[in-house]
C-alpha positions in Angstrom: -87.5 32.1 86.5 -86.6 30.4 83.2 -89.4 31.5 81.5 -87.7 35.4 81.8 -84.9 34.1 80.4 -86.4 32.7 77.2 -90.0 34.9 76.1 -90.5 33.5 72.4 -88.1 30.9 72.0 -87.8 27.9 69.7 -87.8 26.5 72.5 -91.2 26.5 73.1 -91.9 25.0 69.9 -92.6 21.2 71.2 -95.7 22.7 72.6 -97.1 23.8 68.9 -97.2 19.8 67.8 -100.1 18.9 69.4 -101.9 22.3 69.0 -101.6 22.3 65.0 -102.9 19.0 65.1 -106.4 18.7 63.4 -109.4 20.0 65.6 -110.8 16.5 65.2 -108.0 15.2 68.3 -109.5 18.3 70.1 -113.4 17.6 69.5 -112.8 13.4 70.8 -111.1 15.1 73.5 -113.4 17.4 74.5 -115.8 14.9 74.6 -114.7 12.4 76.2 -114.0 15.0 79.1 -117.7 15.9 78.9 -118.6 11.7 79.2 -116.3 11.2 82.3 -116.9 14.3 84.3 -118.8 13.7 87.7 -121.8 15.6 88.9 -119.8 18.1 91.5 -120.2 18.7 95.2 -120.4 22.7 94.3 -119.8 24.6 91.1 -116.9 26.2 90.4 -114.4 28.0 88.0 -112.3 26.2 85.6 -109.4 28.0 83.4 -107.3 26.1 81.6 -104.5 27.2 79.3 -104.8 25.8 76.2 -103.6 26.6 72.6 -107.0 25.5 70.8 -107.4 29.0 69.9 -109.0 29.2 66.1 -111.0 27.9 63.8 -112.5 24.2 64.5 -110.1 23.8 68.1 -112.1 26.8 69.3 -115.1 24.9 67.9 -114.3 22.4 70.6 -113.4 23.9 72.8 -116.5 25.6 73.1 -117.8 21.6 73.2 -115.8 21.8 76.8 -117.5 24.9 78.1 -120.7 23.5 77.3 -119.5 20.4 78.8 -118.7 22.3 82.7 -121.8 24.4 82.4 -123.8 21.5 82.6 -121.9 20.3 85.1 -122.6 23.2 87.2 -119.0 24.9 86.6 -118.1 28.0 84.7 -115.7 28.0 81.9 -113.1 30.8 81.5 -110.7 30.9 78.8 -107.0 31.3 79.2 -106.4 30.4 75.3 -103.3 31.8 73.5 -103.2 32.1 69.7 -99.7 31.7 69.3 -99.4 28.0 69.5 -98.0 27.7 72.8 -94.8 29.4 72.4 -92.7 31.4 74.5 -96.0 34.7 74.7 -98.1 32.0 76.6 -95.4 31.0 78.8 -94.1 34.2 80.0 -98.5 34.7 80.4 -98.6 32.1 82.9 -95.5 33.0 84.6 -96.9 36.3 84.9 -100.4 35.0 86.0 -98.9 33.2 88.6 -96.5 35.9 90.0 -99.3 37.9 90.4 -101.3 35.6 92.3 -104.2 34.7 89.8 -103.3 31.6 88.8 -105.9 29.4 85.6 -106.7 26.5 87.5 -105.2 24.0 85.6 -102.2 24.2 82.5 -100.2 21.7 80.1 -97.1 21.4 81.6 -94.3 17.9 81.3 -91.6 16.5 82.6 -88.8 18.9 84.4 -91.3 21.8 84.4 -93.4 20.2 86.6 -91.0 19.6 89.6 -90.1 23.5 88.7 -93.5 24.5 89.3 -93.8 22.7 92.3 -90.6 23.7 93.9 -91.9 27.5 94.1 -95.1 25.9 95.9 -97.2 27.3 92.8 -98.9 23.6 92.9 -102.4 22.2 94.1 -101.6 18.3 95.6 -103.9 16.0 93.9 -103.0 13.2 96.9 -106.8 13.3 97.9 -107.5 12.1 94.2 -105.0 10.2 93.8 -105.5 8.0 96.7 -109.6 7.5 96.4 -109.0 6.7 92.4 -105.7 4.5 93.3 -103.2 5.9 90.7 -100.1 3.9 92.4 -101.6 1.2 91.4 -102.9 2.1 88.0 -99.9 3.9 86.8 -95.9 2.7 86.0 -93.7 3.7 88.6 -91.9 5.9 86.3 -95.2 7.8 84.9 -96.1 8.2 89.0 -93.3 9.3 90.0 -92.8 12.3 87.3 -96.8 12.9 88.4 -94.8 13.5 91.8 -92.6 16.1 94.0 -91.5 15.3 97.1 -93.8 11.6 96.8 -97.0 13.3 96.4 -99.0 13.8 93.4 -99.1 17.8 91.8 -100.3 16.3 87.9 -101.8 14.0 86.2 -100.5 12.2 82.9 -102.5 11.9 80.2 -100.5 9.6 78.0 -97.6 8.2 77.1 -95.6 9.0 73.6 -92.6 7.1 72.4 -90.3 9.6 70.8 -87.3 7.1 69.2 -89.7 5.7 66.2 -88.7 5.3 62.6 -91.7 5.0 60.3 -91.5 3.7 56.9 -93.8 4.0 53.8 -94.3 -0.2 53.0 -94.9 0.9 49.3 -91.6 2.8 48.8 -89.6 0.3 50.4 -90.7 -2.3 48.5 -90.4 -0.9 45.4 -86.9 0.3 46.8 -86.1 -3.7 47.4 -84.8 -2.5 51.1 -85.3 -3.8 54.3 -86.5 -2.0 57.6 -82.9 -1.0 59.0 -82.1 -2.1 62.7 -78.7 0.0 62.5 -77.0 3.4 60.8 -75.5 2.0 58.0 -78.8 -0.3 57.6 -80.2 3.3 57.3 -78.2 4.7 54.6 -78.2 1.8 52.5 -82.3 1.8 52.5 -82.1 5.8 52.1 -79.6 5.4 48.9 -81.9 2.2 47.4 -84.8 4.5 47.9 -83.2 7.5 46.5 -82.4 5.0 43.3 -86.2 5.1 42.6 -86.5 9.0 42.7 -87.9 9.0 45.8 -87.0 11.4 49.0 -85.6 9.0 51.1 -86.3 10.9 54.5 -89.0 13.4 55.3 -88.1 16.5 57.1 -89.4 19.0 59.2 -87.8 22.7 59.6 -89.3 23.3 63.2 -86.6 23.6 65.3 -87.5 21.1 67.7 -88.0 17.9 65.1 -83.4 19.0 64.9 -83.1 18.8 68.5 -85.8 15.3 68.8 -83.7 13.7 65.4 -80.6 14.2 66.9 -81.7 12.7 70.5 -82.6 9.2 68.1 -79.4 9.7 66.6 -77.5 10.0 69.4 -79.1 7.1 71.6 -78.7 4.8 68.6 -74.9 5.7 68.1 -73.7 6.0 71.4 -76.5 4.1 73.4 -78.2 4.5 76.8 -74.8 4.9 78.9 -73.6 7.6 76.7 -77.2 9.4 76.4 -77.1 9.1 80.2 -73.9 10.2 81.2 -74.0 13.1 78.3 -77.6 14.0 78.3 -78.8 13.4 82.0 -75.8 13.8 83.8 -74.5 16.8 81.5 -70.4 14.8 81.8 -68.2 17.3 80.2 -66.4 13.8 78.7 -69.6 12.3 77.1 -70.5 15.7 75.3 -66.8 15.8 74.4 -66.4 11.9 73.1 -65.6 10.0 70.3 -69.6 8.9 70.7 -70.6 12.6 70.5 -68.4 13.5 67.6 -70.1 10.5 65.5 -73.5 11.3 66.7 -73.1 14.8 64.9 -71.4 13.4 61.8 -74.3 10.9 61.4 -77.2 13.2 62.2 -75.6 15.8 59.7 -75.2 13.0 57.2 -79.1 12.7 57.6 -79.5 15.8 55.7 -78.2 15.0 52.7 -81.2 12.5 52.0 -83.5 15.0 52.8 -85.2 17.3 50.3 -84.1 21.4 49.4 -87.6 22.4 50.5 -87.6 21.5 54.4 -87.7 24.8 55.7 -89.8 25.6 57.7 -92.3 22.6 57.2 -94.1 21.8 60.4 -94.1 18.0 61.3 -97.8 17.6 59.6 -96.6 18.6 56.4 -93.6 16.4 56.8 -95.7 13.5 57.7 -98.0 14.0 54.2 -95.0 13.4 52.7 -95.0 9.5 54.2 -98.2 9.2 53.4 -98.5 9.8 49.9 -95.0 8.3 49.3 -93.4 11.3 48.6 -90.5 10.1 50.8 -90.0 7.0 52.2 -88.9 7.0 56.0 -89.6 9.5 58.9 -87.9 10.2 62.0 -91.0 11.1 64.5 -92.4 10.3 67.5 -95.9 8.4 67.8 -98.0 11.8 67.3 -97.5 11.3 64.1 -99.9 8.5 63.6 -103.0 11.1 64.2 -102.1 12.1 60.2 -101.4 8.6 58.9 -104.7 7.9 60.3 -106.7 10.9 58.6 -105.0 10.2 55.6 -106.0 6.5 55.5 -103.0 4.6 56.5 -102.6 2.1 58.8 -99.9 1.8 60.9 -97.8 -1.2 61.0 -99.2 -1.9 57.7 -99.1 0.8 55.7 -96.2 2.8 57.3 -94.5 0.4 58.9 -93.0 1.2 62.1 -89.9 0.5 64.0 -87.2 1.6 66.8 -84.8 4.5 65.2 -81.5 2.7 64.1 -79.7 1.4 66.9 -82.2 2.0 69.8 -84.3 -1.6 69.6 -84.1 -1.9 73.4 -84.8 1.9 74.2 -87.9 3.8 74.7 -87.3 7.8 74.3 -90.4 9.2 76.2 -92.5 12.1 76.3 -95.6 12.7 79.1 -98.1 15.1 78.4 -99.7 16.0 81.6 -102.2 18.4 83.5 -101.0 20.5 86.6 -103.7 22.2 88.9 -102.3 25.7 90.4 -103.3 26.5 94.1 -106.0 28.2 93.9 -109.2 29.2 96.2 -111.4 26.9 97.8 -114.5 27.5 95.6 -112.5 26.7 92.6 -111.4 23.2 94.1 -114.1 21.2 93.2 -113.8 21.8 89.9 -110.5 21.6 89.7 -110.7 18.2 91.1 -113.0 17.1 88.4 -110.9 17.6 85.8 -108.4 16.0 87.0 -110.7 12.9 87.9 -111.9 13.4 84.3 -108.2 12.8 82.9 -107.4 9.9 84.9 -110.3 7.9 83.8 -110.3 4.8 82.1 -113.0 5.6 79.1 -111.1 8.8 78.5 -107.2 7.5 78.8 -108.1 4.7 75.9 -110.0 7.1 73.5 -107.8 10.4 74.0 -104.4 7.7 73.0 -106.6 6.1 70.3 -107.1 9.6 68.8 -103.9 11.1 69.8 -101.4 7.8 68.5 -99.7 7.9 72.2 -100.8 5.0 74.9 -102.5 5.3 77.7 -100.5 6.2 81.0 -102.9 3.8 83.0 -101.8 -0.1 82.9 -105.5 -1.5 83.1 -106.4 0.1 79.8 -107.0 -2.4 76.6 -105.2 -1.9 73.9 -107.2 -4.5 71.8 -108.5 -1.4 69.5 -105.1 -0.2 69.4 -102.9 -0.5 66.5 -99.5 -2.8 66.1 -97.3 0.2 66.4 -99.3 1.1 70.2 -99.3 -2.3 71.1 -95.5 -2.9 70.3 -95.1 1.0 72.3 -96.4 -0.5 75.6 -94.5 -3.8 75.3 -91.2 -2.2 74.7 -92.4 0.6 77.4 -92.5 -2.4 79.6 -89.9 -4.5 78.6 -87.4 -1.3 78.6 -88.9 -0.6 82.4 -87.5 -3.5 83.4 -83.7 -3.5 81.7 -83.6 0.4 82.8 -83.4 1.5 79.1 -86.6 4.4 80.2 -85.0 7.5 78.4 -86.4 10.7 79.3 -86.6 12.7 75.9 -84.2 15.5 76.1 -86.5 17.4 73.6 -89.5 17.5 74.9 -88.9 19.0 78.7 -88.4 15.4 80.2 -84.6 14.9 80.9 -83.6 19.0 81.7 -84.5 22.4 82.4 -85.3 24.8 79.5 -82.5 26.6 80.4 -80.2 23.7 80.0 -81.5 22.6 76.7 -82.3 25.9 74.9 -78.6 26.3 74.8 -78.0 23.1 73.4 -80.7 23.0 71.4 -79.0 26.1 69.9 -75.9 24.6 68.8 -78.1 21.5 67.0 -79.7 23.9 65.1 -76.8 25.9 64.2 -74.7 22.5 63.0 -78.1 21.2 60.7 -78.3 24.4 59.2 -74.5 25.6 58.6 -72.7 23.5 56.3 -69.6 24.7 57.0 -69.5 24.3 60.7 -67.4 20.7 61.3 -68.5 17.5 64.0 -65.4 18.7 66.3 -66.8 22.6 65.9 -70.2 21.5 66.6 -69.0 19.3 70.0 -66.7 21.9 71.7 -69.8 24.4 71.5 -72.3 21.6 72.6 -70.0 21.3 75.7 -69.7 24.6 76.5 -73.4 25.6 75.8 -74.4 22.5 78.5 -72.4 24.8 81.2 -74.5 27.3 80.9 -76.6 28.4 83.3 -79.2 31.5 83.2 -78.4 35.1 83.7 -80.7 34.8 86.6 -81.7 32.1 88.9 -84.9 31.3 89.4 -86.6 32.8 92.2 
């Protein structure tokens, strides 16, 4: 399988967002799971792997435990302390070769129809059906939920990954305008610069490169070219005039950033927004859980807008749940959790806390801020002109074979000066033929 292949991989890194998030998302969570889990038919085992593995996350989720004993279940942990990088990966791979499966894992997008394919899957049709999802969820949301038409996860939210936030202070002080295109973008990041501010704040994980250079790319070449080079894998796209630029403007990105990104984790690069350090920030909607602890509100404070060029696009990212086949005892609770996911109460408090929106249509978003509520009308609105983007960064549009690659050669080009736009393509091109060493099995 693909998880041989990779073992601790920067890869894996997308996975560490929401776990270094602060164990107050964890503790609402945790919670909320404990307010909208049924009584159970029969008590059972649940073992879910999880990266809330110190200080207050393991606070909470020892708040979850508590939670399933007093439901009748027992609580086994399956927590890894490395953040959910490639060690906890190749753990469940190994757990599930050997035919002890944890009940239930976080696991998105292309992973989840990789799971499946092997059989490794519990159905949740039987839930599915008696809590209606069809009808609660977009098709889109459903239908990555889905192998084969029937249901093997359950979403949890909805993130929009193409969003530009601005810090309103800086801007106006800057005398610049929220920019709609590229060169709207440089002109706000030189005014800003002018005022001996950081124009953009940067991470140095390697997967804020790879989720930068997805906005760049959609807002340069636009949905036909992210398609055809980025869902399709055409050797012409990934070889195009549109390619070429996409690399010279996300390179050009750098020079407005400050000497010090390396190796700042997305947190730290969102402090930066907050306290007008710098004055825009490339991130997806996760990053309003530390606007919000640090006082700010979005759409007001931090304003918030489509990345240059992508107004009519929504880049998204699904966290879900899977439930592995496990034995009948274990079922029941199984089934609760996933019940417990899917409810209403839960889906609007979970999004509220984590800054995504709810996957279920029928959830309110009157306590919502303008950033969410703008998220679900472009969500819709981009449903319907087929501008739905699957986030190439965040497991949603390929394999992690296919994108570690890739995601090799954008990290290579932000980092090597010397490396040129036409260098950078022809190994982009070549690295999306790759396949692994060994297929999966």
């Amino acid at each position: 399988m693909l998880l041989e292949k990779w073992g601790p991989s920067p890869f894996f890194e997308q996975h560490c967002r929401h776990a270094v998030a602060p164990a107050r998302l964890a503790v609402v969570v945790l919670a909320l799971l404990h307010a909208a889990l049924p009584c159970p038919a029969r008590a059972g085992e649940v073992e879910v792997l999880h990266f809330w593995a110190s200080g207050g996350e393991a606070q909470a989720v020892a708040q979850l435990k508590a939670t399933l004993r007093a439901n009748g279940h027992t609580w086994k942990d399956f927590a890894i302390a490395d953040g959910g990088g490639g060690l906890a990966v190749l753990m469940l791979d190994s757990r599930v070769r050997s035919g002890n499966p944890p009940t239930a894992a976080q696991i998105k997008g292309v992973a989840i129809q990789e799971w499946a394919r092997k059989g490794k899957l519990s159905g949740l049709d039987d839930v599915a059906g008696a809590e209606r999802w069809d009808a609660l969820l977009p098709r889109l949301i459903s239908d990555t939920m889905k192998y084969r038409g029937h249901y093997v996860a359950a979403p949890l939210n909805v993130h929009r990954v193409n969003w530009l936030w601005i810090n309103a202070d800086v801007l106006r002080r800057a005398g610049a305008k929220v920019p709609a295109t590229w060169d709207e973008f440089f002109a706000a990041a030189e005014a800003i610069r002018r005022i001996g501010v950081t124009p953009v704040a940067y991470g140095g994980q390697s997967w804020l490169d790879l989720g930068t250079f997805e906005s760049v790319a959609i807002g340069v070449g636009g949905v036909d070219f992210y398609k055809k080079a980025f869902l399709e894998l055409d050797p012409a796209a990934l070889a195009s005039p549109a390619m070429e630029k996409t690399l010279e403007t996300f390179k050009r990105l750098k020079s407005y950033t400050d000497q010090r990104n390396m190796g700042r984790d997305w947190v730290a690069a969102t402090a930066m927004l907050n306290r007008g350090a710098a004055g825009m920030l490339i991130m997806g909607d996760w990053a309003k859980t530390e606007m919000l602890a640090a006082g700010k509100r979005p759409g007001v404070d931090i304003l918030c807008a489509p990345t240059p060029g992508s107004r009519d696009v929504f880049s998204f990212d699904i966290d879900s749940i899977v439930l592995f086949d496990v034995s009948a005892e274990k079922k029941p609770a199984q089934r609760d959790l996933a019940r417990a996911v899917m409810g209403r109460d839960f889906q609007q408090a979970f999004n509220l806390a984590k800054g995504s929106i709810p996957a279920r249509l029928d959830v309110p978003l009157d306590r919502f801020d303008a950033c969410a509520r703008r998220a679900r009308q472009d969500f819709q609105h981009s449903a319907k002109r087929g501008t739905l983007l699957p986030s190439l960064a965040h497991g949603m549009a390929q394999p992690s074979h296919t994108v570690a690659p890739m995601w090799d050669v954008v990290q290579q080009f932000w980092h090597q000066d010397r490396m040129t736009a036409r260098e950078a393509m022809a190994r982009l091109a070549g690295a999306a033929g790759q396949r692994p060493a060994t297929a999966p099995k």
